[in-house]
C-alpha positions as CSV (number, residue, x, y, z in Angstrom):
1,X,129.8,172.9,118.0
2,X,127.0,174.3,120.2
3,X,124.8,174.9,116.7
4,X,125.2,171.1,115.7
5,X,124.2,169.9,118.8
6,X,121.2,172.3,118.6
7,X,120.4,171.1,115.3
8,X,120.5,167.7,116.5
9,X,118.1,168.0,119.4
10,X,115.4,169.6,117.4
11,X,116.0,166.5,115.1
12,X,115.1,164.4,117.7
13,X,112.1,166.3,119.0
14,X,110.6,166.5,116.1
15,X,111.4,162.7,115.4
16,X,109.5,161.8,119.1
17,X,106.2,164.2,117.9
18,X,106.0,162.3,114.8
19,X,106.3,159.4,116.7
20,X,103.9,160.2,119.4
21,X,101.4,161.6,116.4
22,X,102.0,158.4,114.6
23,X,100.7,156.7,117.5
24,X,97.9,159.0,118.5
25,X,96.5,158.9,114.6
26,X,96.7,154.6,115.4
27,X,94.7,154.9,118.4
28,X,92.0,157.3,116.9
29,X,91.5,154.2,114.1
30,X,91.3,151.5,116.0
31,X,87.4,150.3,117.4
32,X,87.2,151.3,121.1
33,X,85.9,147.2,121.7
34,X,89.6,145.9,120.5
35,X,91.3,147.4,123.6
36,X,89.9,145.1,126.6
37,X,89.4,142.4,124.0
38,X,93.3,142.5,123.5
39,X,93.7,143.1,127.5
40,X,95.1,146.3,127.1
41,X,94.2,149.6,128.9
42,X,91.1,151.6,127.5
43,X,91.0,153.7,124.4
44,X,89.8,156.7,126.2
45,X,93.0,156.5,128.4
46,X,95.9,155.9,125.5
47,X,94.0,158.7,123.9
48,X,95.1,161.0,126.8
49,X,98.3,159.4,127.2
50,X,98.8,159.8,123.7
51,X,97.0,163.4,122.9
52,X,99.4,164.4,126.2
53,X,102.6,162.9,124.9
54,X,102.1,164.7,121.3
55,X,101.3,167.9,123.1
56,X,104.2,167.5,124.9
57,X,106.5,166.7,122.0
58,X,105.2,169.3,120.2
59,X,105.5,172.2,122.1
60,X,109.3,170.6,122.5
61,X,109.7,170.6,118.8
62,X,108.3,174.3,118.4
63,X,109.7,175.8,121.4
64,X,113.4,174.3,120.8
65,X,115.2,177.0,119.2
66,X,112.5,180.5,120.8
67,X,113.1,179.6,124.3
68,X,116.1,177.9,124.6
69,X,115.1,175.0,126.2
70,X,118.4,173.3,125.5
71,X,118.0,168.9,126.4
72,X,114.6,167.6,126.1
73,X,112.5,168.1,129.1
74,X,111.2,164.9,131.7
75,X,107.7,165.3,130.0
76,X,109.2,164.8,126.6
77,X,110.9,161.7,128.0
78,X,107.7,160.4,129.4
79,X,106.1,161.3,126.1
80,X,107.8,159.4,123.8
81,X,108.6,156.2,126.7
82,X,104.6,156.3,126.3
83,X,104.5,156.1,122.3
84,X,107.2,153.9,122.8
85,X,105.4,151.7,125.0
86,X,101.8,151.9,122.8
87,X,103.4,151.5,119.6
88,X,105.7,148.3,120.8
89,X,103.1,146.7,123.2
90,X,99.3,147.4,122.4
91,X,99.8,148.3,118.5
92,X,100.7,144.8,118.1
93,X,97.8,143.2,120.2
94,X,95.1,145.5,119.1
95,X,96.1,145.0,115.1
96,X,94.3,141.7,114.8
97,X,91.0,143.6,116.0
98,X,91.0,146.5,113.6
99,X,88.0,145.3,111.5
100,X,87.0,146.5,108.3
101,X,89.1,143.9,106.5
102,X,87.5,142.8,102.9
103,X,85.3,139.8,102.5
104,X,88.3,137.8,100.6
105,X,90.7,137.0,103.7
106,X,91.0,133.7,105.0
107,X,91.8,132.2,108.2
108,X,96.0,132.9,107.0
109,X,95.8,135.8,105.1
110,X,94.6,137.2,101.5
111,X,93.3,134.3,99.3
């Protein structure tokens, strides 16, 4: 029984890095103008929430089964609350912003 649950927290610590990397590889895309312009925080500072958060999950992930860490710590928690938060709040918002969009769209979409 212990093994399974084991098994099942290093699931989900590996699920919130590729979450948190998911949203750190987002932020690193987007043009650094699109976050005030959306209202939202800077970019410099979601990238150190971010880069933090997939440190964090990361050394969760790796760590699980050589240390022993057993449940998740209160900085992987925070971690993925703050992927969570990016990816539900200022993804959206900043989307509209991302530029590079080709020369065919109209004011609804692809032609």
């Amino acid at each position: 029984m212990t093994s399974i649950l084991t098994l099942i927290f290093w699931l989900l610590s590996i699920a919130a890095f590729v979450m948190c990397a998911w949203a750190l590889i987002h932020a690193l895309r987007i043009p650094t103008r699109a976050f005030p312009a959306a209202g939202k925080q800077t970019k410099p500072l979601w990238l150190i929430i971010l880069g933090f958060a997939t440190l964090f999950t990361f050394a969760a992930a790796v760590n699980y089964y050589g240390a022993g860490m057993g449940l998740p710590s209160l900085l992987t928690i925070a971690s993925v609350i703050a992927a969570g938060i990016y990816l539900a709040d200022v993804k959206p918002a900043v989307n509209e912003y991302r530029g590079g969009g080709s020369s065919s769209q109209g004011p609804y979409g692809p032609w």
